[in-house]
TIDRENVO-198324 format. One line per 2 residues: number of its first residue (from 1); their letters; for each residue x, y, z of C-alpha. Coordinates in Angstrom, 1 decimal. Layout:
REM residues N
NUM = a = X/Y/Z | ...
REM end
This chain:
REM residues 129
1 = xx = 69.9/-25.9/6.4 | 68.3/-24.2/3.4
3 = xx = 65.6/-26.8/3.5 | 64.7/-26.7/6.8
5 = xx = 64.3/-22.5/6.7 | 62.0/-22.8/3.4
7 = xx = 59.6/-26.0/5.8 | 60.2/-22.9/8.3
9 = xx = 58.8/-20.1/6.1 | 56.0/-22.0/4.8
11 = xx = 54.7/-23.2/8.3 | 54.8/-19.9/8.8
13 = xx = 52.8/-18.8/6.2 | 50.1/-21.6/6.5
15 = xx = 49.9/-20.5/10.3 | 49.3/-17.0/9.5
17 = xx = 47.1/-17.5/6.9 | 45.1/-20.5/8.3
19 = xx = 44.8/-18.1/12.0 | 44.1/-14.6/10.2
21 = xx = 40.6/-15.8/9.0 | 38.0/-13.1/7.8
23 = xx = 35.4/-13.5/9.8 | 32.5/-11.3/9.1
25 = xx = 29.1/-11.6/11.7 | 26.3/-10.7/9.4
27 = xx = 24.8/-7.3/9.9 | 21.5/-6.6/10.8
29 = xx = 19.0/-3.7/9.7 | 15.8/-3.1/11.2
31 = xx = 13.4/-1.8/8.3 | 10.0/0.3/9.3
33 = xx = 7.4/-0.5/7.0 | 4.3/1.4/6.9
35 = xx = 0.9/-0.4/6.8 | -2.4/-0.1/5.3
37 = xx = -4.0/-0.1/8.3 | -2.8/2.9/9.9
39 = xx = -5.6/4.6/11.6 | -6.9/8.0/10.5
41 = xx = -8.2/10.7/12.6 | -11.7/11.3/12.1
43 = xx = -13.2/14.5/13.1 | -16.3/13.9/15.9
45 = xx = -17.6/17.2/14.5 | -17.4/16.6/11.0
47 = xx = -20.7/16.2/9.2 | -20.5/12.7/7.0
49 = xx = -22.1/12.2/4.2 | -23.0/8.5/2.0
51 = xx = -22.2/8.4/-1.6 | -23.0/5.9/-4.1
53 = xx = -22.0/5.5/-7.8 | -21.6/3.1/-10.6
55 = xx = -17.9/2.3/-12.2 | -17.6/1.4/-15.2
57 = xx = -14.6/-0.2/-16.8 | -13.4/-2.5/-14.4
59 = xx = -12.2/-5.9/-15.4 | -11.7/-7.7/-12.4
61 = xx = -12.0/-8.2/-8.3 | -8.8/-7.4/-6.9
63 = xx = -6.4/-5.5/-9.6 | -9.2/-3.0/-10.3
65 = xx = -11.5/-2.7/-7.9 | -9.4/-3.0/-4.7
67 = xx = -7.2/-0.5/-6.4 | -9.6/1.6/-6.4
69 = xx = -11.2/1.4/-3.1 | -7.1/1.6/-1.9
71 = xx = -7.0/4.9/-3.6 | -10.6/6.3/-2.4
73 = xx = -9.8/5.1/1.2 | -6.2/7.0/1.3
75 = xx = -8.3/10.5/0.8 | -8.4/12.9/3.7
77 = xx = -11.9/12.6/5.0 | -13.2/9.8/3.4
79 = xx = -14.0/7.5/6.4 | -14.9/4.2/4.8
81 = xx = -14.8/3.4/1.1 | -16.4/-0.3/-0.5
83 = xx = -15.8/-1.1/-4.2 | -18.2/-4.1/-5.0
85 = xx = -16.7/-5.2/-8.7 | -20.0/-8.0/-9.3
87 = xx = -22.2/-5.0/-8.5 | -19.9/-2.2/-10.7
89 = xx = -20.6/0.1/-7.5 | -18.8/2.2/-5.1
91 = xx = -19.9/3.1/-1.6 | -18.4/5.4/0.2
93 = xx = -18.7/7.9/3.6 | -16.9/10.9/3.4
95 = xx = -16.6/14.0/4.9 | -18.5/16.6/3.0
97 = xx = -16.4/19.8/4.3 | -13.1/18.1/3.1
99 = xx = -14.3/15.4/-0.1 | -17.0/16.3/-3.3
101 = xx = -18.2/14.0/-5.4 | -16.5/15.5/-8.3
103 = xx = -13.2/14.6/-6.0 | -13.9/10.9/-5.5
105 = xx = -14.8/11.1/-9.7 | -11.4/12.4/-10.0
107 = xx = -10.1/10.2/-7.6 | -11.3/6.9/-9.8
109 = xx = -10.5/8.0/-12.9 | -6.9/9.2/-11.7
111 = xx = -6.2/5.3/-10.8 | -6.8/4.5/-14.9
113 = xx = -8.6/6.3/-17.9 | -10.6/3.5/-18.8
115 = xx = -12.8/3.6/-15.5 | -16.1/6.6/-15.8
117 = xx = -17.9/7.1/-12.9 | -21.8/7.7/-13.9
119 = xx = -25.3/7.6/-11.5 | -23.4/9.6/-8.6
121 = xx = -26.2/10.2/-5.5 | -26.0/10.5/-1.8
123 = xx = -27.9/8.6/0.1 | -28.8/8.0/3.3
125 = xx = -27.8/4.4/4.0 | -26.0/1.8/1.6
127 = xx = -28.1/-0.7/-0.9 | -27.4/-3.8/0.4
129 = x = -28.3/-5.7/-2.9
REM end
């Protein structure tokens, strides 16, 4: 009799055990991630202006000077910025009421102290060369 109550209290067990299973369904997060390409608003009023200027410093193609262009495009008013590392220069369109040259300097040189900005003009269309 004692034998067949211990076969009893471990079928028991095993049953409750074997049916109590953890059973966890994986969670699921949704994660917004903010883009590079969000649009700015541009003012239709504003009056843009066309700088151009030589960086020096710059080492390679995509650590430095897409860096850079990164940083000069995330300024308020700049409307398009173009970092050309072969050619060491920076074209950009900015919003003269809002960026200065002496900002977009301070902009560059923010990103790493060993970049300097020199030949700074505005111009009235982009070299293409």
């Amino acid at each position: 009799m004692n034998i067949l109550k211990n076969i009893i209290a471990i079928a028991m067990v095993l049953l409750i055990t074997i049916s109590c299973k953890n059973e966890t369904k994986p969670e699921v997060k949704t994660i917004e991630v903010a883009t590079e390409t969000a649009t700015k608003e541009l003012d239709p009023n504003a009056t843009y202006a066309k700088a151009e200027f030589t960086i020096d410093g710059m080492t390679c193609a995509i650590g430095c000077a897409k860096t850079i262009e990164k940083n000069i495009a995330k300024m308020e008013g700049v409307k398009s910025a173009t970092v050309d590392f072969d050619r060491k220069l920076a074209m950009v369109e900015y919003n003269d009421a809002k960026v200065t040259p002496t900002s977009l300097e301070e902009t560059v040189t923010k990103v790493a102290d060993i970049y300097k900005v020199s030949d700074m003009k505005t111009v009235e269309g982009f070299s293409t060369k």
